[in-house]
N, C-alpha and C positions, 0 to 999 in steps of 0.2 A: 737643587732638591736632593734632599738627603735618600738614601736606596731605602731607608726603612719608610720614608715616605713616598717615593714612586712605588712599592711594593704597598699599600695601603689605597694608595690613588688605581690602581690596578686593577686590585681585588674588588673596586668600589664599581668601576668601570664593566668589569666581567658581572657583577652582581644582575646590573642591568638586563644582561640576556639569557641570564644562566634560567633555570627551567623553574628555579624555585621563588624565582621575582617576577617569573613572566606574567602569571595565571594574575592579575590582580583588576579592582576599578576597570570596567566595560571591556573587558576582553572577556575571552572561554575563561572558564573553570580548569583551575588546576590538571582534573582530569583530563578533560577535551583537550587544553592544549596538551600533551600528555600523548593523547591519543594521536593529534596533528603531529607532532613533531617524530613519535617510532614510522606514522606513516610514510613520511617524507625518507626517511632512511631509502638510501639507493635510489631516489628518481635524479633523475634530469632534469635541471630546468631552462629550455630554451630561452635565454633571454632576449628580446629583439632593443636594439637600445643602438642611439647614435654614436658610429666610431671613428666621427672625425678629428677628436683632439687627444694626444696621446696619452696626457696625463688623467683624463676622465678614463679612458681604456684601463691607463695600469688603476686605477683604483678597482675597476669593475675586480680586474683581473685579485687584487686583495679581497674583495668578495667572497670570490670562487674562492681563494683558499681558506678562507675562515669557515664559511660554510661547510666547505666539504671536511675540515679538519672536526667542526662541533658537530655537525649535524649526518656525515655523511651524504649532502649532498654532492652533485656536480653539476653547476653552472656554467654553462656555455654560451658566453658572450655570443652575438649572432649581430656583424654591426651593420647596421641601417644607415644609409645616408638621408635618407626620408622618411616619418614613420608611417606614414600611408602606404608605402610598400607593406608592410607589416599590417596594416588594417584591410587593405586590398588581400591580401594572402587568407586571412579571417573570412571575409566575403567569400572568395571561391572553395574554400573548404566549407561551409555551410552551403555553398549552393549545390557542393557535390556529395552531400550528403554525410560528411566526416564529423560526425556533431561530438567523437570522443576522440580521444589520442591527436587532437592540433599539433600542425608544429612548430605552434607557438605556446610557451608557458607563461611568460612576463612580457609587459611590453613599458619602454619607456612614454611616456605620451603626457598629452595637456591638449585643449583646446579645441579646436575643430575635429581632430582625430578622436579625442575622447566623445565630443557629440556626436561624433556618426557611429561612432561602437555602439555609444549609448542607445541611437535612436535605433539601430537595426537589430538589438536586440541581440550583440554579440556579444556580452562581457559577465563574467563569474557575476554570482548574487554576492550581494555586500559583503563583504570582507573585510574592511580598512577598520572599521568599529570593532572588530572584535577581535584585532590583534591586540596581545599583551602590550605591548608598548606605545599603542594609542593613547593610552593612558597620560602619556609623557607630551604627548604632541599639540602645540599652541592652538587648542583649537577654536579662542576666540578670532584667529585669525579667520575672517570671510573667506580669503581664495583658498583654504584648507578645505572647507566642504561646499564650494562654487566655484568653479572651473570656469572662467569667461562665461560666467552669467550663469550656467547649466550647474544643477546640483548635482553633485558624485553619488551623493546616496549609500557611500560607502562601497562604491563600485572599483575606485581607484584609492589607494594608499598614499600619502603626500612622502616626497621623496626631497625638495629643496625649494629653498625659495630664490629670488628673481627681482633684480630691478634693474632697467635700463640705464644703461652710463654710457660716457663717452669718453676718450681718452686722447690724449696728444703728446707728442714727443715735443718737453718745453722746451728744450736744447734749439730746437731746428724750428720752430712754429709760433715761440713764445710764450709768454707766461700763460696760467690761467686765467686771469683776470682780461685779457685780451679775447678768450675763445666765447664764441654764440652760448645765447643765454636762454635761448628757444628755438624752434625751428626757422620762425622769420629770420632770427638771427644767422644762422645757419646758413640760409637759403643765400645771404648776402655777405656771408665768410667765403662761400663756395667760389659765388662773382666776381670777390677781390681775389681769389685763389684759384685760378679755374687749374682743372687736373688733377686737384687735390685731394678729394673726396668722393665716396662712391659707396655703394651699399649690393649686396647681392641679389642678383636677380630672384624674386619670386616665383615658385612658392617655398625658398629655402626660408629658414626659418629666421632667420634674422633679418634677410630682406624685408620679409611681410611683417615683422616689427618694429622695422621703420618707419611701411606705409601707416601700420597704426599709428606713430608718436606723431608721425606728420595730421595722419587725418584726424588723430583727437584736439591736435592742435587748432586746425586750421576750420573745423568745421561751427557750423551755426550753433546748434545747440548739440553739445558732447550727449544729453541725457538721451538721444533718439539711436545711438548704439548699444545700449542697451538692452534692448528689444530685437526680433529678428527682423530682418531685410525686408522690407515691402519694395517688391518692384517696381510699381509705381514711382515711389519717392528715390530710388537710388541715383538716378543721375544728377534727382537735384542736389541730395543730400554730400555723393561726393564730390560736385563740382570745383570746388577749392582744390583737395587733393592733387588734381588732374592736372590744375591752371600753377599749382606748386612743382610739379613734377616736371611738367611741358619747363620752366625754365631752369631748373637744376638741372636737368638732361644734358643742353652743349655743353655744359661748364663743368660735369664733371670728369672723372680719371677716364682716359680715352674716349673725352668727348663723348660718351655714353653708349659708345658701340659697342663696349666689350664689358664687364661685369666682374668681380672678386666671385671666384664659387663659392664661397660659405664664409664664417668667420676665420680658420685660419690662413685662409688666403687673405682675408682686409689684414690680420696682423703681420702676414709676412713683410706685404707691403707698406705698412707703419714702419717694421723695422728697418726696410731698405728705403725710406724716406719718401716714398712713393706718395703714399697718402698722408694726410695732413690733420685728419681727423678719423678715426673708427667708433666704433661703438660694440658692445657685449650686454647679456643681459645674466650679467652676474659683477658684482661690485667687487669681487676681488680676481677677477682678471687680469688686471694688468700688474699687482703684485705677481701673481701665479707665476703668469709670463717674465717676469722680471728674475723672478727666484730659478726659472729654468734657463732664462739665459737665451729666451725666445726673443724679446725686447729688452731695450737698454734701460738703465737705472733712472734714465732725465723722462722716463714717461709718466705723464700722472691722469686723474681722473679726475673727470667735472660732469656733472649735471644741469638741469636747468631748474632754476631756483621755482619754474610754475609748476614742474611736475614732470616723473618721467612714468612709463608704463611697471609696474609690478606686479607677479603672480607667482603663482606654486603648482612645479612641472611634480607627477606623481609615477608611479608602477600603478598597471593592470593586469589582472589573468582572465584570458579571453574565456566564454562561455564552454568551449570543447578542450583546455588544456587537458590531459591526463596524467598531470603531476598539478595538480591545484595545491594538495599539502605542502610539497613541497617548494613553491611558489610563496604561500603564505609566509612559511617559516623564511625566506630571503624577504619577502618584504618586511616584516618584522624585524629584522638582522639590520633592514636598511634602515628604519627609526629609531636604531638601538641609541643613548650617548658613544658607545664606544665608536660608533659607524659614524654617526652626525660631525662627532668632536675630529675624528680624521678626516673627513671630508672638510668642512671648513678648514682646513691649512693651508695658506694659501700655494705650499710648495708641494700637496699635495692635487686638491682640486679649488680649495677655498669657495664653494658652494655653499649659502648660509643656509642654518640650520630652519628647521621648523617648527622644532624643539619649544617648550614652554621652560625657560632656564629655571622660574619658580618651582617646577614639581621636580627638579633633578635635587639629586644628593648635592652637599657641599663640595664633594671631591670630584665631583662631574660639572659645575659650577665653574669652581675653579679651574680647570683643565679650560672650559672655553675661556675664560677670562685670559688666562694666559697664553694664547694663540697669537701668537706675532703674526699680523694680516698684512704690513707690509706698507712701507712709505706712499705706494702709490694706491692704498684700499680707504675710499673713505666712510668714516663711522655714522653711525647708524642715525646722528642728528643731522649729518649733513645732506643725506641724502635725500632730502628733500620730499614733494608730498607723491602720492602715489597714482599715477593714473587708471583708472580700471581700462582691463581689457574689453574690447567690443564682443556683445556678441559672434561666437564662430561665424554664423551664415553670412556677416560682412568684409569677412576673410576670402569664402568662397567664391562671393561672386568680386572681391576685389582683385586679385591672383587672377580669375579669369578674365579682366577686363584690361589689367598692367599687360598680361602678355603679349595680347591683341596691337595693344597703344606702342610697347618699348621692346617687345620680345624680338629676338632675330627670328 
């Protein structure tokens, strides 16, 4: 690329968030955002967001300084290992009467955490609609304004999108074409492989989106997740689950006494050969990992040709932050192209965008296009059909029922 063309591509990219493109199509007015953005000058915004992987960290950490370099904010990453920590923190500052000055500003979130913000009545009034760069954002996409069934209502801003994959080192495990092709599949890779595989204990967040791919899999009718939990029917409904579980349990990685704590712990042990099969719920993972040197170059990705889970994690600002403007302005920064197109890298975060590529400029276009995603990231035909997430409240009472059954 020639410099007079990365200097064009640049300027096209800055265009995006500069102040004089932002005001357009279903966002504030020129003025209002105007007025948001000198507001924002000098606050804080406490971000609550998960800090278990380090290259998702140093992106945050790019954030903070671009914000505070345009806008004069300062961001302060705040890492959560659970976001319920951070919605439980929201709870007792409302119940202690702290309705201004929280100290939380942004929060990472999706799913059952967003439905309990939602239902108790903790979360900023709609906001996502009426940032400038909403504008930009696919939002024929359903999980952009449906959150596992719940509608945002512009209460949360989409921040990336999500699809379940799985991955294997083909050096040590074998080709693709050898690996499960659904969960039944799966269940009898484990049997022929016992110690091999293992998934994290619940309610971390990739564990509980296992039990989903299993239980969309495996149950009678997928459409009765949909809907919230009737107690009555839950025992019948996940009975599969249960009768799947009870035998993947002796057969997997320590015999099922012991548990991966979250995702970087299933990849450590992919890379130390440990396990035999992992999964993530972002499709350029195992590029990511590869490009850092996390995982070896013989790892690749597979799906299952019936359907893996997909959705779209977002930013919220809970109802008492006391930097809401300056909240806005970082959530807007985070749907910018220039923020989208570095995030998808896969030696960055590789997080796909949620972006509408048709409303971007040609040099914002292009810039995705040109994104080397990485020998082991597969493309957007392959990854096959999309499962919806269940209802949160099936989450709730599933986490509390695994614990009971498999928890130490």
């Amino acid at each position: 690329m020639t410099m007079m063309r990365t200097l064009l591509l640049g300027a096209a990219l800055l265009g995006a968030t500069g102040l004089g493109a932002l005001a357009q199509d279903g966002g504030e007015s020129a003025g209002e955002w105007n007025e948001t953005v000198a507001a924002a000058r000098g606050q804080t915004v406490y971000f609550n967001a998960w800090g278990g992987s380090q290259n998702i960290n140093d992106y945050i950490g790019w954030v903070a300084e671009e914000v505070d370099d345009r806008y004069g904010i300062t961001l302060e990453h705040v890492k959560v290992d659970d976001t319920a920590n951070a919605v439980a923190q929201v709870v007792a500052e409302k119940a202690a009467g702290r309705n201004e000055d929280g100290g939380i500003d942004l929060i990472w979130i999706n799913g059952e955490n967003f439905a309990s913000m939602k239902e108790q009545d903790l979360l900023a009034g709609g906001f996502a609609s009426s940032l400038p760069n909403w504008r930009l954002v696919d939002q024929d996409n359903p999980s952009v304004t449906t959150d596992f069934t719940v509608p945002t209502e512009g209460r949360e801003s989409p921040w990336g999108g999500a699809k379940f994959v799985f991955f294997t080192d083909s050096a040590r495990f074998g080709a693709l074409e050898t690996m499960p092709d659904s969960a039944g599949e799966l269940l009898e890779w484990a049997k022929a492989n016992p110690g091999r595989f293992s998934y994290p204990a619940p309610p971390d967040f990739m564990g509980s989106s296992f039990l989903k791919q299993v239980l969309s899999e495996t149950i009678e009718d997928p459409a009765v997740l949909e809907n919230p939990v009737v107690d009555a029917d839950f025992e019948r409904v996940t009975a599969p689950l249960w009768a799947y579980l009870d035998q993947l349990d002796p057969v997997m990685w320590r015999s099922g006494r012991d548990y991966p704590a979250n995702y970087p712990a299933m990849k450590q042990l992919l890379a130390d050969g440990e396990l035999g099969i992992i999964f993530a719920f972002n499709p350029a993972e195992a590029s990511s990992a590869i490009a850092n040197d996390e995982l070896p170059d013989t790892v690749r990705s597979f799906v299952f040709s019936g359907g893996t889970l997909g959705n779209t994690h977002f930013v919220t600002i809970p109802y008492n932050s006391g930097s809401k403007e300056a909240a806005k302005v970082v959530a807007n920064f985070l749907i910018s192209p220039e923020a989208q197109i570095r995030k998808e890298k896969p030696e960055v975060w590789g997080d796909p965008t949620i972006l509408a590529l048709d409303k971007l400029s040609d040099a914002e276009r292009e810039a995705f296009a040109a994104i080397d995603r990485g020998v082991a990231t597969l493309g957007p035909d392959e990854l096959g059909p999309v499962l919806p997430e269940p209802h949160p409240s099936w989450m709730t009472r599933i986490e509390e029922k695994w614990l009971t059954r498999y928890g130490s």
